[in-house]
C-alpha positions in Angstrom: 159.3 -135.1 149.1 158.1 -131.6 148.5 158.9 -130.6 152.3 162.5 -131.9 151.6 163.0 -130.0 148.2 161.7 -126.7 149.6 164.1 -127.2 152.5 167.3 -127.3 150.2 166.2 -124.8 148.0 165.7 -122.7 150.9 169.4 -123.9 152.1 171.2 -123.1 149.1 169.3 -119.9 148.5 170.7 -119.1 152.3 174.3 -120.3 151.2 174.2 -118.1 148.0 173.2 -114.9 150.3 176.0 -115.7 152.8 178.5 -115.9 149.7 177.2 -112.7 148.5 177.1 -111.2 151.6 180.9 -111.7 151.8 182.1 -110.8 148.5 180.2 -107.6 148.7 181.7 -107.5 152.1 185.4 -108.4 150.6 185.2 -106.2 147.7 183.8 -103.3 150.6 186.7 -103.6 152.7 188.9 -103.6 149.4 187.5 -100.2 148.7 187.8 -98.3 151.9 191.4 -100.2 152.1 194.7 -97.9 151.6 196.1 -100.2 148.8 192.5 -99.5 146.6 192.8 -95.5 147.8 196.5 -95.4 146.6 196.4 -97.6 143.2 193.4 -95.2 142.4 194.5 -92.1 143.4 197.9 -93.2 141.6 196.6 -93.9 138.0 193.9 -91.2 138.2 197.0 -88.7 139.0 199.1 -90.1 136.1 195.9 -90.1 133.7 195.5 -86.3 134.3 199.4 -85.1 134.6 199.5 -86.9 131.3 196.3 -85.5 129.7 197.5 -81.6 130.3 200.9 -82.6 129.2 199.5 -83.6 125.9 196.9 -81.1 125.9 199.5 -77.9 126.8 200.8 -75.8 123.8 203.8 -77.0 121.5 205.5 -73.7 123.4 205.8 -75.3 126.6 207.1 -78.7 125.5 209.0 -77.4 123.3 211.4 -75.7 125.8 212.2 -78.9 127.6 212.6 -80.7 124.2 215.3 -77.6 123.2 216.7 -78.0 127.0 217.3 -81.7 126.2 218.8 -80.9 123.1 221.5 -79.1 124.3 222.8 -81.1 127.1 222.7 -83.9 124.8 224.9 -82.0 122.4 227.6 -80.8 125.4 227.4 -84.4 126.1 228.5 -85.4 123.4 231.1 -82.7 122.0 232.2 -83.5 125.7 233.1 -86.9 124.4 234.7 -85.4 121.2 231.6 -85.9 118.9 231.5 -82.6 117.2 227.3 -82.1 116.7 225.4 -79.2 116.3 222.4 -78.1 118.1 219.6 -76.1 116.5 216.8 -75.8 118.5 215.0 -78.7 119.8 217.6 -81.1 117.0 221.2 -83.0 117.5 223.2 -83.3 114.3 226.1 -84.6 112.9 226.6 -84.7 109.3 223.6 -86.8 108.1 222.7 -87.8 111.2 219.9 -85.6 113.0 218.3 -86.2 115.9 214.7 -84.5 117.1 214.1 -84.2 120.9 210.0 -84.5 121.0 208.4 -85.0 124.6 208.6 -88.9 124.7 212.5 -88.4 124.6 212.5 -86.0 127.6 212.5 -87.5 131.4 209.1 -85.8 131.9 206.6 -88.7 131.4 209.1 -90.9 133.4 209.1 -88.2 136.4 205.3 -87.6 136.2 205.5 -91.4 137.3 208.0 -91.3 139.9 205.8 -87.8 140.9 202.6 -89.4 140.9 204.2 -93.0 143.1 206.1 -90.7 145.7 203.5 -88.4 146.6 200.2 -91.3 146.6 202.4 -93.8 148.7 202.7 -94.2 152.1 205.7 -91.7 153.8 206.6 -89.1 156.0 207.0 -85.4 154.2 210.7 -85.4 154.5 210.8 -88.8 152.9 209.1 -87.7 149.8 210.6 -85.0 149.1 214.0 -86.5 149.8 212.7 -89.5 147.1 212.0 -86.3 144.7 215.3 -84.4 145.0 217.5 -87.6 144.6 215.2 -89.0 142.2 214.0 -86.8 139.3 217.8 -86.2 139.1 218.5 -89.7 139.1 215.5 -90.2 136.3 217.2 -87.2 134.4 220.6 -88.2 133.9 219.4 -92.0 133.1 217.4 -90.5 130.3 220.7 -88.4 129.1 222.4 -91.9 129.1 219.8 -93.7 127.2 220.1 -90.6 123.9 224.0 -90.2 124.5 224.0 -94.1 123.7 221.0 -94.3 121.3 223.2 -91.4 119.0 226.5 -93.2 119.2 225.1 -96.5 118.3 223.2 -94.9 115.4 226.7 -92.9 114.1 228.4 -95.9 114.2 225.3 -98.0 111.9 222.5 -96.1 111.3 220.5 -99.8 111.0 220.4 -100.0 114.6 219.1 -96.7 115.3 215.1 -98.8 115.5 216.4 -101.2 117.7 218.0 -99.4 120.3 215.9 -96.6 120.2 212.6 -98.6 120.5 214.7 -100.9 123.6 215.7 -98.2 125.2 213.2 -96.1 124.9 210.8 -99.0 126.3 212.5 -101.4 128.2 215.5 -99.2 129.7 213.1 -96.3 130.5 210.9 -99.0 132.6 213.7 -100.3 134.3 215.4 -97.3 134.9 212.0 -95.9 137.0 211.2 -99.4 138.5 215.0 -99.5 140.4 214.7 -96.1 141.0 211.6 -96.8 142.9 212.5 -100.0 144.5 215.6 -97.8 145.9 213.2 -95.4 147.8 211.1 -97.9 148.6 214.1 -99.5 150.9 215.2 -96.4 152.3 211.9 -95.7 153.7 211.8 -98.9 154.7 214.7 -98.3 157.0 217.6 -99.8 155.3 219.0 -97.4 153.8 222.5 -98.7 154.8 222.2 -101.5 152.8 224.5 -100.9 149.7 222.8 -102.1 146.0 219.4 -103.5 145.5 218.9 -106.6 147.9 219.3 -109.7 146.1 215.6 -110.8 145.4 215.4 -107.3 143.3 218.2 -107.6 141.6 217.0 -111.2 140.8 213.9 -109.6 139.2 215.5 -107.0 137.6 217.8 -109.3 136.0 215.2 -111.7 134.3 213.4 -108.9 133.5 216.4 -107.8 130.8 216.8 -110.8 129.7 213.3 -112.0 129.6 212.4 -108.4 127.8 215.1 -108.3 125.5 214.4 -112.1 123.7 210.8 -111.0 124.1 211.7 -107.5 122.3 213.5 -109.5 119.2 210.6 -111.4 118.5 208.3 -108.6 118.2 210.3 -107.1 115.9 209.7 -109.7 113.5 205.9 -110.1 114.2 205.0 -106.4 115.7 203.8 -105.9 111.4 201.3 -108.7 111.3 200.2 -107.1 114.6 199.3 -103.6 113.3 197.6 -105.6 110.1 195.8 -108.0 112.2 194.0 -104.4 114.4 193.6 -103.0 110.8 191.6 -105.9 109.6 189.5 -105.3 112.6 189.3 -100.8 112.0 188.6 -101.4 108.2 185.4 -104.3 109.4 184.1 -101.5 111.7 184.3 -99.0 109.3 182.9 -100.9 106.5 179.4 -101.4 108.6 178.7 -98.0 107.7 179.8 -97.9 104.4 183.0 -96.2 104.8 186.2 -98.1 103.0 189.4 -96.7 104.6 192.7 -98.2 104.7 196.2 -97.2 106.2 199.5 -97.7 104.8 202.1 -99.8 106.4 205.4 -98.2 105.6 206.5 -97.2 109.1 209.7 -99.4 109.7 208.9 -99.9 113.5 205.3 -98.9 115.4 206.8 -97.9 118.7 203.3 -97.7 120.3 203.0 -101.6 120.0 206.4 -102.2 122.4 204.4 -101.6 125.3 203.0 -105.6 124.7 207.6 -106.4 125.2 207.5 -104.0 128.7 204.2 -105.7 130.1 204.6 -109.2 129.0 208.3 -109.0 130.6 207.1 -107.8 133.7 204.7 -110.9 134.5 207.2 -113.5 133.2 209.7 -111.8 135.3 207.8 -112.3 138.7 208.8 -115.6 140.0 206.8 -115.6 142.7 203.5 -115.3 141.3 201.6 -118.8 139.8 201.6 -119.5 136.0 197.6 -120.1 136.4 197.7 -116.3 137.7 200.1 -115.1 135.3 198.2 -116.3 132.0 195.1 -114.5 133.4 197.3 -111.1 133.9 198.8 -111.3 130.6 195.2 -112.2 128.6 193.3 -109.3 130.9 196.6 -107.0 130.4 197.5 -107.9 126.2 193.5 -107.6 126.1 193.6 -104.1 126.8 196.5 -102.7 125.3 194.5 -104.8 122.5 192.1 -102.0 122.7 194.0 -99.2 123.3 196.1 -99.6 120.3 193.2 -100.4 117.9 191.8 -97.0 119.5 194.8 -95.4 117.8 194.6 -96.6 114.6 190.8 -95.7 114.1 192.0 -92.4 115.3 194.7 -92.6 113.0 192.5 -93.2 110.2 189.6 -90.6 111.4 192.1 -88.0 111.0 193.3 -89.2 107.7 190.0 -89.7 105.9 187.6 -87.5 108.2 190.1 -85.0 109.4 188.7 -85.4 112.6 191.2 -84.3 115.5 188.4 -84.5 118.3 190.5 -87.4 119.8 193.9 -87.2 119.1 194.4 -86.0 123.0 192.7 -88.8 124.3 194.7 -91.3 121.9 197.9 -89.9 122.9 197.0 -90.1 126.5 196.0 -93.6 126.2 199.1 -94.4 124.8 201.5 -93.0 127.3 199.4 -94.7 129.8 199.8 -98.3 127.9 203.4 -97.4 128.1 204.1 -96.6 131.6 201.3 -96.5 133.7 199.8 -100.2 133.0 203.2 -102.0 133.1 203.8 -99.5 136.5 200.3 -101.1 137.9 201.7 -104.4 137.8 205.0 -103.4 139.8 202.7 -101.9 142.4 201.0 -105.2 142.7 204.0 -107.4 142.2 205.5 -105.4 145.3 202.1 -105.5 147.5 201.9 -109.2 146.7 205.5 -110.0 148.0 205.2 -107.6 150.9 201.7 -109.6 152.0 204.0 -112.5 151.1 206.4 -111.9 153.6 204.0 -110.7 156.2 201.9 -114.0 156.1 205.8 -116.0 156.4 206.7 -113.6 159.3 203.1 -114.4 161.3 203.4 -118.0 161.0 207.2 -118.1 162.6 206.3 -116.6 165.6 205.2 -118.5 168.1 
């Protein structure tokens, strides 16, 4: 009896080595594999263009954000909307817009930058990518202030709402189908006209999925910046510190980038609900984190006056906003192309 127990503990100690022995081998071969080396290299690139953008003097962004300024005013005194531009601001009678970075197209072609140059490509295809589309990212961000002012002139209620949509969800979709468009021209079919029919699928569930997503967290997006301050005041109370922060701010854009991500994985059809949940639970969790990070910091600088961090919180929170939901494209796109790969071995003979 004790020969036979030795045996299968011996056994199973030999099956839990093999197991081990291939995962390490999987997660190896993952590693040294060109999807790992460009996903890295990707968000590691993004990380840092975005760290010196925020870390660069207000002289140099404020040159684009006075750049901005006026071609959004000849934009719209082109359209007979008789503004003023001072500077980096838009105005019309009581109604005064302020270009800051996050209303330029420079985060959104740091992106594009960063996806062009890691993926796979000849020279001539990336720089074509670049010259048609940093333009292309340029003149959708025109469109999304020319609208965002004329919707506001005519009821300056919806001046959150479309500003938060479009400054979330359009800007998202605007880089994803510029991407998907290189993506097919590189892929040799460039005479296709329009997106093929399974991206304009996604695309289109995506705006609709995003915007009755986006609704509802306007209503609740309040009880979710109380619910992380219950949490920041708890931490701060175990060392005897009492802070607090008001909640007066009409809309807390930082929070939107929960509407961008979660539309993203409901908009995949392709992938499993039992996959999905775990995406959005490891993906919510970390935005989770990231936006708590920026209220402590929000409340280190107003009790402490501590500005150590506010770098790394702003950098954080471009990232939540374009680089995470970006991640998941990536894979979304890997995941189908493997898709159709494994469908295309298994038809031939």
């Amino acid at each position: 009896m004790a020969k036979h127990k030795s045996k299968y503990q011996h056994d199973k100690k030999q099956v839990v080595a093999k197991k081990g022995a291939v995962l390490g081998a999987s997660a190896l071969d993952l590693v040294r594999s060109g999807r790992f080396r460009f996903v890295s290299a990707f968000t590691l690139f993004c990380i840092a263009f975005y760290a010196i953008i925020q870390a660069l003097p207000p002289s140099f962004t404020r040159s684009i954000n006075e750049h901005v300024a006026a071609t959004l005013g000849l934009v719209l005194n082109a359209f007979g909307i008789p503004v003023s531009t001072v500077s980096d601001s838009v105005s019309e009678g009581g109604l005064a817009f302020k270009i800051i970075p996050e209303c330029t197209p420079i985060f959104m072609a740091g992106l594009f930058l960063s996806f062009v140059i890691f993926h796979p490509a000849t020279v001539r295809q990336k720089v074509t990518g670049l010259v048609m589309g940093i333009p292309a990212l340029y003149l959708g961000n025109l469109v999304r202030l020319v609208l965002t002012f004329m919707v506001s002139r005519y009821d300056r209620r919806l001046f959150n709402v479309f500003h938060v949509y479009l400054g979330q969800v359009f800007t998202m979709f605007l880089i994803i189908v510029v991407c998907i468009l290189w993506l097919k021209w590189i892929d040799g079919e460039e005479s296709q006209l329009g997106i093929p029919l399974q991206a304009a699928g996604f695309l289109a569930r995506f705006v609709l999925i995003s915007s009755g997503v986006f609704l509802l967290w306007m209503k609740v997006h309040h009880w979710y910046i109380q619910f992380l301050d219950w949490f920041m005041v708890m931490g701060f109370s175990l060392f005897n510190h009492h802070v607090g922060l008001a909640h007066e701010t009409i809309v807390y854009y930082e929070t939107f980038s929960i509407v961008t991500f979660t539309s993203l994985v409901l908009a995949v059809r392709s992938t499993a609900w039992a996959m999905k949940i775990k995406g959005l639970a490891a993906g919510l969790g970390l935005l989770f984190v990231i936006h708590l990070f920026h209220r402590i910091d929000n409340a280190l600088i107003d009790y402490f006056n501590f500005t150590a961090a506010v770098i790394v919180d702003l950098t954080l929170l471009v990232v939540g906003q374009y680089v995470f939901p970006f991640l998941l494209f990536i894979f979304m796109i890997r995941y189908q192309k493997n898709e159709r790969l494994i469908d295309l071995a298994q038809t031939q003979p």
